[in-house]
C-alpha positions in Angstrom: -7.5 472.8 70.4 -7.3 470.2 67.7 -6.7 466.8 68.2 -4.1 464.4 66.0 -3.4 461.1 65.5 0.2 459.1 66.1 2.5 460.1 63.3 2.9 457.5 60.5 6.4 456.9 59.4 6.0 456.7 55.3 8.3 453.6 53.9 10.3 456.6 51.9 11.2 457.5 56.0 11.6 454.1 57.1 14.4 453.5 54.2 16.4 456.8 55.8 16.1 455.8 58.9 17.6 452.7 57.8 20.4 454.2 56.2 21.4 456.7 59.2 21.3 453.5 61.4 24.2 451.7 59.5 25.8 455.0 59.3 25.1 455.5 55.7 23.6 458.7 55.4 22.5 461.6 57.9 19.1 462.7 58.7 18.5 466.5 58.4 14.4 467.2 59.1 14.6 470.0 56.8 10.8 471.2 56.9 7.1 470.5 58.6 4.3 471.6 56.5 0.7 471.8 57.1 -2.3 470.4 54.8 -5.8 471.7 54.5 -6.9 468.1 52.6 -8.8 465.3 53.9 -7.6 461.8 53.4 -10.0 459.5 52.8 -10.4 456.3 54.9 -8.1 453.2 54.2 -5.7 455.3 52.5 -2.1 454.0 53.0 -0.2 456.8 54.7 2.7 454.4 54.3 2.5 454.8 50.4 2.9 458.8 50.6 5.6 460.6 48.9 4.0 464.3 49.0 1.3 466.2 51.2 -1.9 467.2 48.9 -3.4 471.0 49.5 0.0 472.2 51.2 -0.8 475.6 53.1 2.4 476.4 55.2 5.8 475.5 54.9 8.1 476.3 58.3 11.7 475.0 59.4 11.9 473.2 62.5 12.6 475.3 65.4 14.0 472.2 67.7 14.6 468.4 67.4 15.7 466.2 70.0 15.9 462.7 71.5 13.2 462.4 74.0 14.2 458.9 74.7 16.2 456.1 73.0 13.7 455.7 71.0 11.7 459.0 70.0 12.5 461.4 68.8 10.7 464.6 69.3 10.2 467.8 66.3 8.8 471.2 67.2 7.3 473.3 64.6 5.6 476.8 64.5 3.2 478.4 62.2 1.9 481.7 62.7 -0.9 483.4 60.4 1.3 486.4 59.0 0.6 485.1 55.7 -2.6 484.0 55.9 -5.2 485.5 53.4 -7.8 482.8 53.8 -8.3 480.8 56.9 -7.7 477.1 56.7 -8.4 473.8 58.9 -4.7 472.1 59.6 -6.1 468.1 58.3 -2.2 466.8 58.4 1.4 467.7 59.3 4.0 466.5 58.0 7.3 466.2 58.7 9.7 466.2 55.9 13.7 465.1 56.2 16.6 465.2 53.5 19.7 462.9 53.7 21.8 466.2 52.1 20.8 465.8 48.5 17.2 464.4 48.7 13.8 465.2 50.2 11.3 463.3 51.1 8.1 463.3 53.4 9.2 461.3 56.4 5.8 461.3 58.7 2.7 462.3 58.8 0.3 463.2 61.5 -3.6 463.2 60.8 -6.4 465.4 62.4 -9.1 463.8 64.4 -10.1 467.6 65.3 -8.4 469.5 63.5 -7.1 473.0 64.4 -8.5 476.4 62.5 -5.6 478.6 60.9 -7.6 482.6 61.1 -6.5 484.6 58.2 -4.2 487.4 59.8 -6.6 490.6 60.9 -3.6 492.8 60.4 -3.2 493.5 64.4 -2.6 490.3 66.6 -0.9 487.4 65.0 -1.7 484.2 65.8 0.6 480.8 65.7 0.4 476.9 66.5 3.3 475.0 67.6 3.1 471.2 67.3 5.6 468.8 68.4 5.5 466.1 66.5 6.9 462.8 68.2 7.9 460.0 66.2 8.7 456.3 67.5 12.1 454.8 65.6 13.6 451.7 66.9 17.4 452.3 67.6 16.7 455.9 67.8 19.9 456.5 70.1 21.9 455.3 66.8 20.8 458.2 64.2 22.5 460.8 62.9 20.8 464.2 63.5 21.7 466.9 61.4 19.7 470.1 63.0 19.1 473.2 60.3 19.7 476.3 62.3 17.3 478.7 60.3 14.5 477.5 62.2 13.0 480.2 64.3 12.7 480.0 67.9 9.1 479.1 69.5 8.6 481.0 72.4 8.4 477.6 74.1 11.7 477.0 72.7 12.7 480.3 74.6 11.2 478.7 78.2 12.7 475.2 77.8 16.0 477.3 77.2 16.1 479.3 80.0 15.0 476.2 82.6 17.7 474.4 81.4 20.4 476.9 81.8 19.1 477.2 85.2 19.2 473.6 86.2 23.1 473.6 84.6 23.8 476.7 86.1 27.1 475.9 88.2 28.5 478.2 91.4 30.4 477.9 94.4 26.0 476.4 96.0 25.0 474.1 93.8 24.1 473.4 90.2 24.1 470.0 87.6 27.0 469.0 86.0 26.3 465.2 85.3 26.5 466.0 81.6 28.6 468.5 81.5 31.7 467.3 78.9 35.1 468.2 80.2 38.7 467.5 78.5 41.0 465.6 80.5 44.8 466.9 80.8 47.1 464.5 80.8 49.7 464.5 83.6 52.9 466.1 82.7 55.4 462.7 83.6 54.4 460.0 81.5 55.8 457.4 84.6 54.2 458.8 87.1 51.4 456.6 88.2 49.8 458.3 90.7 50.1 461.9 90.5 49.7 464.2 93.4 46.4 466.1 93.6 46.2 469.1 94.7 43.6 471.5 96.7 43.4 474.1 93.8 43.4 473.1 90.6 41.1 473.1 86.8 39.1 470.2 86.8 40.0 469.4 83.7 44.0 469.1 85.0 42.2 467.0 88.7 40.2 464.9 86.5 43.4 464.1 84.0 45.3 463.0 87.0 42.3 460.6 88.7 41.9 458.8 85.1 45.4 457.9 85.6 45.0 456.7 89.2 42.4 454.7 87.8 44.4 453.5 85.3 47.2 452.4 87.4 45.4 450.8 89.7 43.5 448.7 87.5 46.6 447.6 86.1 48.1 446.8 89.2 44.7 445.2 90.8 46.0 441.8 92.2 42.6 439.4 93.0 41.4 436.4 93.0 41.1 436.2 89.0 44.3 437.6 88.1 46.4 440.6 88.5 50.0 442.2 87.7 52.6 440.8 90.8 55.6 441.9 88.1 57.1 444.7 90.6 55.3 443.7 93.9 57.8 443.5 96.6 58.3 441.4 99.8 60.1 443.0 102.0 60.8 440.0 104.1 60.4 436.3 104.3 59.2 433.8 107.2 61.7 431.4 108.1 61.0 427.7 107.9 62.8 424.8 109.9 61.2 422.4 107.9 63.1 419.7 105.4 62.3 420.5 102.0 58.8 422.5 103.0 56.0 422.4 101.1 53.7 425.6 100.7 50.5 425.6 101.3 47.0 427.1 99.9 46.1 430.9 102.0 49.5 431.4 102.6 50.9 434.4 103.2 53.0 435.7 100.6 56.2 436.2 103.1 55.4 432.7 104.4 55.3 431.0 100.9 58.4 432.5 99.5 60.3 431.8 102.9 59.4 427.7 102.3 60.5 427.8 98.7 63.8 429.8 100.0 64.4 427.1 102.4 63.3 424.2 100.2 66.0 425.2 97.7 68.9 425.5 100.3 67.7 421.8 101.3 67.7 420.9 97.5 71.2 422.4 96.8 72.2 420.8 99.8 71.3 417.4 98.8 73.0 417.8 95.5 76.1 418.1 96.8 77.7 414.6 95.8 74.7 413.1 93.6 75.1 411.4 91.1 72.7 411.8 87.9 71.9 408.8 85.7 73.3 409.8 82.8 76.8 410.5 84.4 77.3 406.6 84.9 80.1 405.1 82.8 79.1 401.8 81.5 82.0 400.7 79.9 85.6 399.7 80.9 87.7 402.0 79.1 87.1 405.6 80.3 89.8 407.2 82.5 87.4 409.8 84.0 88.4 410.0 88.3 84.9 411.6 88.7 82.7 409.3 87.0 80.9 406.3 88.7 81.1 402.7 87.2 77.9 400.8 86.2 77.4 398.3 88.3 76.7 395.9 84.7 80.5 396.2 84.3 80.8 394.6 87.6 79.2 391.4 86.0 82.0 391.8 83.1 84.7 391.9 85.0 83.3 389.2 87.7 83.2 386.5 84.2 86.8 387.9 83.4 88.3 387.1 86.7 86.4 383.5 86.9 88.5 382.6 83.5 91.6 384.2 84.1 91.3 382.1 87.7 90.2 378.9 85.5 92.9 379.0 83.1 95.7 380.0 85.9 94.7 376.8 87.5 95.6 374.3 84.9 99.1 376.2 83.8 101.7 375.9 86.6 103.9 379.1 87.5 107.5 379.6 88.4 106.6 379.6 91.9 104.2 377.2 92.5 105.0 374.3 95.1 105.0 372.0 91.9 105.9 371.8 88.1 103.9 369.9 85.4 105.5 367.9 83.5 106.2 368.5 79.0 103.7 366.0 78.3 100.8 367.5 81.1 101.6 371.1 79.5 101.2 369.8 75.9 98.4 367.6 76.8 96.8 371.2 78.4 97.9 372.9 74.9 95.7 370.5 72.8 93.1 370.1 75.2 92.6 374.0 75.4 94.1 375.6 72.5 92.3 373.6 69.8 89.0 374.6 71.2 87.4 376.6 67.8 85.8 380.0 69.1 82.0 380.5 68.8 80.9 383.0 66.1 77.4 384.2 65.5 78.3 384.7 61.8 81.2 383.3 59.6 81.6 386.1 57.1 82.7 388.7 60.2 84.3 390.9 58.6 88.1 390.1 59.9 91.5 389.0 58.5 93.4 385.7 58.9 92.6 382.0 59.6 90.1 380.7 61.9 88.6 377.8 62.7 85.4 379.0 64.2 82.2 377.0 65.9 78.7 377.3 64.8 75.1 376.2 65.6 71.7 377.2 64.7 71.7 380.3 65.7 74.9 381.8 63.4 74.3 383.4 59.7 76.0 382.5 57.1 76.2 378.6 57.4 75.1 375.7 54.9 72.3 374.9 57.4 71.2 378.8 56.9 71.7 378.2 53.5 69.2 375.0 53.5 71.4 372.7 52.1 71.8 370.5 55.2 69.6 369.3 58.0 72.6 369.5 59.9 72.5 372.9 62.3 76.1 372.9 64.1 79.2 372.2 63.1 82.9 373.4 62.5 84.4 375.6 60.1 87.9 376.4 58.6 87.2 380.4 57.7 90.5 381.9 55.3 90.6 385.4 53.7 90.2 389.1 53.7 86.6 388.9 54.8 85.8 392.8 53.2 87.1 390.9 49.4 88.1 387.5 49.1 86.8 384.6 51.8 86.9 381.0 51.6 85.5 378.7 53.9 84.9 375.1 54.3 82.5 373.9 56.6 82.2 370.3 58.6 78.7 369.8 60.0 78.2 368.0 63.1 76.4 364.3 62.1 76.7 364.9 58.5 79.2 362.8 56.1 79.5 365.7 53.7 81.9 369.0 53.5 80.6 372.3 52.6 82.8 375.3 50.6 81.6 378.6 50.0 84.0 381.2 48.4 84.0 384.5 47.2 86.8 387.0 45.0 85.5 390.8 45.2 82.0 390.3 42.8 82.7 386.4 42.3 80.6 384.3 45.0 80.3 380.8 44.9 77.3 379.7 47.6 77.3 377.2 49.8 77.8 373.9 48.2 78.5 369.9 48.6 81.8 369.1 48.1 
């Protein structure tokens, strides 16, 4: 028995297989022939398009995957043919992508096996399985030509197959046997009942939606669909406002946030929210609480009202001031100029009004003074027309500003 060498993908084979990995083309080993010539050594197997001193030309009778990454070609040649005996130097496998040949592999003899010529009684044959190493080999596309005749081998591996698939009521493989699943007949039911009789195609269809369901209801530690769980009761908690706790119970958790919301409810009966507290004197709200800064107001109003009651006599007082203690009260009080923080308020009328360093619009903001406070007699329709003299405190001049709609005259000595 001859004797070969590992096959030697050529680059033309490499540059298929590269194109059925990425899914561009299909590999279809269309033939295996045999060559009677010897290759001398250091030749580049690589660079190979063709075989030299072709003899037989045969269709593959099987290819397979032996393994993710071989893949394994079976070839016979018999001697029906054969005039003139031969020594098999080289097989090579040869594969087309659907439009183009080209030699794939070869396999060199370091023995090589003797083709008789056919004596015209008793045939004889080789069979070579050719094995070839591709990386990713579990991602090719295999097209398998169907003329290839049947080794006898091809026969036996048959048969002990079958028999190892063979399933009956005792025993048999079915770990890669390929069944369609049918799909329950009720789209919303979850878990469908199984019965004790049934195809397995229908059993199978309903488990892969048990399976479904229940990974979509799985509740763990990581995460998990509580949407439609239920609890059918809670445990009651006497606590004020409870708090719930880490490795609760579920019960136990929602019965402290039931009670902790009766407490809170509870509590809000009568409170009073921030921005519900009326911080001015004028609203007529009964439901509303007063801010207690209006206390303050109305604590400065009473002190003046009480100031000003005391130096007026009333009808019924013990007493009666005399006209010249009520005029002298007149002028004292009366005459008093009110502080503004700006004389050009926009206002009607006659005032005299009091300023100091701190009110705009005076000659001292004006710079035309050193003097800060003083007195002035404001007159006019402040939004158009305004005149107003002013009488700083420590000065011997008079100030007038005026203005008519567009026409201002700025502060100056009079």
């Amino acid at each position: 028995m001859g004797v070969y060498k590992k096959a030697v993908i050529t680059e033309a084979g490499e540059a298929l297989t590269a194109r059925a990995v990425s899914g561009e083309a299909t590999i279809q080993f269309s033939h295996t022939k045999t060559s009677a010539y010897t290759y001398p050594n250091g030749t580049n197997l690589k660079k190979l398009t063709d075989l030299q001193e072709v003899k037989q030309t045969v269709i593959p009778s099987n290819i397979q995957l032996a393994n993710d990454t071989l893949v394994s070609i079976r070839s016979m040649f018999d001697n029906s043919g054969i005039t003139q005996e031969y020594l098999i130097q080289n097989v090579g496998i040869y594969a087309s992508d659907g439009e183009t040949e080209v030699l794939f592999a070869i396999c060199q003899a370091t023995t090589p096996d003797q083709m008789p010529a056919f004596n015209g009684v008793a045939p004889s044959s080789f069979i070579y399985n050719v094995q070839i190493s591709i990386a990713q080999a579990e991602q090719l596309s295999i097209s398998v030509n169907t003329a290839g005749t049947a080794t006898v081998q091809d026969v036996l591996d048959l048969e002990q197959k079958m028999e190892e698939k063979k399933l009956d009521s005792f025993g048999g493989d079915a770990s890669n046997t390929v069944v369609s699943l049918e799909d329950p007949a009720s789209s919303d039911d979850k878990y469908p009942e199984i019965s004790g009789k049934g195809s397995l195609k229908n059993t199978l269809g309903k488990l892969y939606r048990w399976v479904n369901s229940l990974k979509a209801n799985k509740v763990d530690s990581i995460g998990g669909d509580t949407a439609d769980t239920l609890v059918s009761a809670f445990d009651a908690s006497s606590d004020s406002f409870p708090v719930p706790a880490a490795k609760e119970k579920a019960r136990t958790r929602w019965g402290k946030m039931k009670k902790f919301t009766e407490d809170f409810r509870n509590w809000m009966t009568g409170v009073c929210l921030i921005g519900q507290i009326v911080n001015n004197c004028v609203t007529d709200r009964t439901d509303l609480p007063l801010s207690a800064a209006q206390g303050k107001v109305l604590m400065d109003l009473y002190t003046v009202l009480n100031t000003n009651s005391s130096k007026i006599g009333h009808a019924h007082d013990e007493r009666y001031y005399t006209e010249a203690e009520v005029n002298n009260l007149f002028n004292t009080y009366q005459g008093l100029p009110q502080y503004s923080m700006d004389l050009f308020n926009i206002q009607s009328g006659g005032r005299l009004l009091y300023y100091d360093a701190n009110t705009k619009n005076t000659p001292y903001k004006a710079g035309i003074t050193q003097a800060s406070e003083g007195v002035a007699i404001t007159v006019g329709d402040w939004g158009n027309f305004i005149t107003s003299l002013a009488i700083p405190k420590g000065d011997s001049r008079l100030y007038i500003y005026s203005r008519a709609n567009s026409i201002i005259t700025d502060w100056k000595m009079l």
